[in-house]
DRENPA-3360 file (N, C-alpha, C; in nm, 2 decimals, always signed):
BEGIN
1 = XXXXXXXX = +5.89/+10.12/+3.49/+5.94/+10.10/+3.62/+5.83/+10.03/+3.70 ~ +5.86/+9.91/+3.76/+5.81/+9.88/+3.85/+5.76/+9.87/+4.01 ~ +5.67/+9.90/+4.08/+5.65/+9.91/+4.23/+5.61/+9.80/+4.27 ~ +5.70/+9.75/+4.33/+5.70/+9.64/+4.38/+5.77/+9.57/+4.57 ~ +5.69/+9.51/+4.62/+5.82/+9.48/+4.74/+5.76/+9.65/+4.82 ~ +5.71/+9.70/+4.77/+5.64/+9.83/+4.83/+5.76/+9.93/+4.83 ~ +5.79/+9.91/+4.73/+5.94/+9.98/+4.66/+5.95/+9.98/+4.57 ~ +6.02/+10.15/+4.46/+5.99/+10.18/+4.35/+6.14/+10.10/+4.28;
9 = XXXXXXXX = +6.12/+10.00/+4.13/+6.22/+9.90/+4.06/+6.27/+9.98/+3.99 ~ +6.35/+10.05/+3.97/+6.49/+10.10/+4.00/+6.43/+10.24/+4.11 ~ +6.51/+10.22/+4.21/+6.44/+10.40/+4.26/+6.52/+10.51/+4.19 ~ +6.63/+10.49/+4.12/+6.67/+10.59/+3.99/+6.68/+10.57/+3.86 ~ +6.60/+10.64/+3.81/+6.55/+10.63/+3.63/+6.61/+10.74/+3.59 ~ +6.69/+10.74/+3.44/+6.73/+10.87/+3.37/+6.66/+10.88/+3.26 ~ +6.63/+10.99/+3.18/+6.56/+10.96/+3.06/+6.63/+11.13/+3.00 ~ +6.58/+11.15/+2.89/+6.65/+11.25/+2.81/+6.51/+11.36/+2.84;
17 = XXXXXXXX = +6.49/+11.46/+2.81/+6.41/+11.58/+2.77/+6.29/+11.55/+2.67 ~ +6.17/+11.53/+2.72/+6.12/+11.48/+2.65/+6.01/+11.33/+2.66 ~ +6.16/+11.24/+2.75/+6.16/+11.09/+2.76/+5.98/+11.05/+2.91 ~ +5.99/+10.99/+2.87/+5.87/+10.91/+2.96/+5.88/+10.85/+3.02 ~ +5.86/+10.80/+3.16/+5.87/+10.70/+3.27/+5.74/+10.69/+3.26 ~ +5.71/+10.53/+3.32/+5.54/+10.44/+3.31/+5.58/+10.37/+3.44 ~ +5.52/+10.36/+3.52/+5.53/+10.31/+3.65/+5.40/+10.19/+3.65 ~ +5.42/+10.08/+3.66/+5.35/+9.98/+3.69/+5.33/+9.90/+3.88;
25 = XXXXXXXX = +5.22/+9.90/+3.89/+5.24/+9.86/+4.04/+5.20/+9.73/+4.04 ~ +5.27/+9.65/+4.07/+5.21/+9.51/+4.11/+5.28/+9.45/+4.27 ~ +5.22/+9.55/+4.31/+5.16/+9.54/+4.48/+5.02/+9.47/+4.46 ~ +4.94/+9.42/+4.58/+4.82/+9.43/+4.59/+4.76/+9.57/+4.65 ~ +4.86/+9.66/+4.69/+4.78/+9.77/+4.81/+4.81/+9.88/+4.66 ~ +4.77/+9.99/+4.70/+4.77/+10.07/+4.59/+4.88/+10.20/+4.62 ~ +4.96/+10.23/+4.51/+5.03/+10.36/+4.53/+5.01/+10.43/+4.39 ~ +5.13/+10.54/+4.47/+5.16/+10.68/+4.37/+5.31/+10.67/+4.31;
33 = XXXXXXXX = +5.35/+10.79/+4.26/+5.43/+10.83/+4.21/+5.44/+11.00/+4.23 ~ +5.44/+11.06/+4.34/+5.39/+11.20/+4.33/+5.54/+11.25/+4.35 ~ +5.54/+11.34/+4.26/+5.68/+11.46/+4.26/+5.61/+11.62/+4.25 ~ +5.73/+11.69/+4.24/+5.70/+11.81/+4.25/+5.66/+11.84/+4.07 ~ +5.54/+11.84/+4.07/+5.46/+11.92/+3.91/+5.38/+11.74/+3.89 ~ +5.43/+11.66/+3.91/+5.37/+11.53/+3.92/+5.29/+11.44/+3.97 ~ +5.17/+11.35/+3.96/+5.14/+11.26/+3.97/+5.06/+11.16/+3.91 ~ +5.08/+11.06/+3.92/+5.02/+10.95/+3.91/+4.86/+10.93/+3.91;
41 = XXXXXXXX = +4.87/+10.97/+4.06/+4.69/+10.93/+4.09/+4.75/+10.78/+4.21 ~ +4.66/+10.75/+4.27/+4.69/+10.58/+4.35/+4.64/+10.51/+4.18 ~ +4.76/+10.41/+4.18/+4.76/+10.30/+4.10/+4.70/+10.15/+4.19 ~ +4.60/+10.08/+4.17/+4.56/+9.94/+4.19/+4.64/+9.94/+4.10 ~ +4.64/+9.73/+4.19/+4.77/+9.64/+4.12/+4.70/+9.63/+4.01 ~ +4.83/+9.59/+3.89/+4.84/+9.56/+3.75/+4.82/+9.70/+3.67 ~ +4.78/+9.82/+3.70/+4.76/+9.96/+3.67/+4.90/+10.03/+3.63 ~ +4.91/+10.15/+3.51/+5.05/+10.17/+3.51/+4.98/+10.33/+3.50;
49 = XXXXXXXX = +5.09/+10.39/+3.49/+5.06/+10.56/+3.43/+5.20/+10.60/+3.39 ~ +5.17/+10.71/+3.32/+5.26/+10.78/+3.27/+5.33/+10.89/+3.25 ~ +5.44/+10.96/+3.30/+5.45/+11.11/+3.28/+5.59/+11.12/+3.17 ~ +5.55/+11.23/+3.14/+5.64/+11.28/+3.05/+5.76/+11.42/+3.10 ~ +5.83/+11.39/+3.04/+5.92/+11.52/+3.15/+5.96/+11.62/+3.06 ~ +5.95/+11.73/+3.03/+6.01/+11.82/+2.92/+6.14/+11.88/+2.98 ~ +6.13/+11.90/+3.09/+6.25/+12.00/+3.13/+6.39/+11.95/+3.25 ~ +6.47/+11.94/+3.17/+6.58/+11.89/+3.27/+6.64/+11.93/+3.39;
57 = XXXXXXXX = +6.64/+11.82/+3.52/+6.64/+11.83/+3.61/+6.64/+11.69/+3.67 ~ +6.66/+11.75/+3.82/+6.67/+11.61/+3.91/+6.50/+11.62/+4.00 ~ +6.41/+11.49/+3.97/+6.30/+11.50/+4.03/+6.30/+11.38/+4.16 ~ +6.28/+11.43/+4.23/+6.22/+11.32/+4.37/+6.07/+11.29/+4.40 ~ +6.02/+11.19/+4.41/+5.89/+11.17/+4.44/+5.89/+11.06/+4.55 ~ +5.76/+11.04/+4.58/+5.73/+10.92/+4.66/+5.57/+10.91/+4.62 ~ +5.57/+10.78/+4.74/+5.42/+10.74/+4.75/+5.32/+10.78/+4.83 ~ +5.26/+10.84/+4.78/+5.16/+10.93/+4.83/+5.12/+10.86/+5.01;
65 = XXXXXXXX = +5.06/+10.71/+4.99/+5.01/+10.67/+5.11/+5.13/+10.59/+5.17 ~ +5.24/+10.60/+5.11/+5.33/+10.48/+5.19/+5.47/+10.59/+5.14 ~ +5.48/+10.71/+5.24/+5.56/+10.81/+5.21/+5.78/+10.75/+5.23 ~ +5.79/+10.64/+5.26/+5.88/+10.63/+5.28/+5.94/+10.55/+5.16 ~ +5.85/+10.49/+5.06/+5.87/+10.48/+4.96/+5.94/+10.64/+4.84 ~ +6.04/+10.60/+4.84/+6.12/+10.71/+4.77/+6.17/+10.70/+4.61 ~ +6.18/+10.74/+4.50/+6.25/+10.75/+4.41/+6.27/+10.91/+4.35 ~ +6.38/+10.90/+4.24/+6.47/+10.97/+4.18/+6.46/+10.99/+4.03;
73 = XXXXX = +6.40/+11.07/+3.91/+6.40/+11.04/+3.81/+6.49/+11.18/+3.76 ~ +6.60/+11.19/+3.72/+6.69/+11.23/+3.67/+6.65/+11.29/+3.51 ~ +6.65/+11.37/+3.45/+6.58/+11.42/+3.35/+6.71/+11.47/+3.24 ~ +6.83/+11.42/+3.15/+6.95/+11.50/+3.07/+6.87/+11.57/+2.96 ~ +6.96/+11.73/+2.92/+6.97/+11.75/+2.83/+6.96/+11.63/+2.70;
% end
C-alpha cells in the first residue's frame, strides 16, 4: 500500500489471518502507519515496513505526525 498525496493508497486493505500489509511512502515528508498493537515507526520517502496480522478484526490507524491521515485494514477469518 502506498502513502502518497499525504494519503494512505487504498485507505481500506483486506487481508486473511495471517496476511501482511507493507506500506511504502513516497511522500517527501515522513509518516506512519500506527494502529492499536501497531506501528510502523516514521517512514522517509521510498522506505516501506511491514506488519503482519494474526487475529481477525477491523484495525484503524493513522499517521502518527499528520493525524488526519486515516486508514482501515480489515483482517477475515
Amino acid at each position: 500500500m502506498d502513502i502518497s498525496g499525504f494519503a494512505f493508497v487504498a485507505a481500506e486493505v483486506r487481508v486473511r489471518v495471517g496476511g501482511t500489509v507493507t506500506w511504502t511512502n513516497r511522500d517527501p515528508a515522513q509518516h506512519s502507519a500506527t494502529g492499536n498493537g501497531f506501528n510502523t515507526g516514521l517512514l522517509p520517502q521510498g522506505q516501506s515496513a511491514s506488519i503482519t496480522f494474526n487475529t481477525p478484526g477491523t484495525y484503524q490507524y493513522q499517521c502518527s505526525p499528520h493525524p488526519s491521515m486515516r486508514g482501515t485494514v480489515i483482517v477475515e477469518p
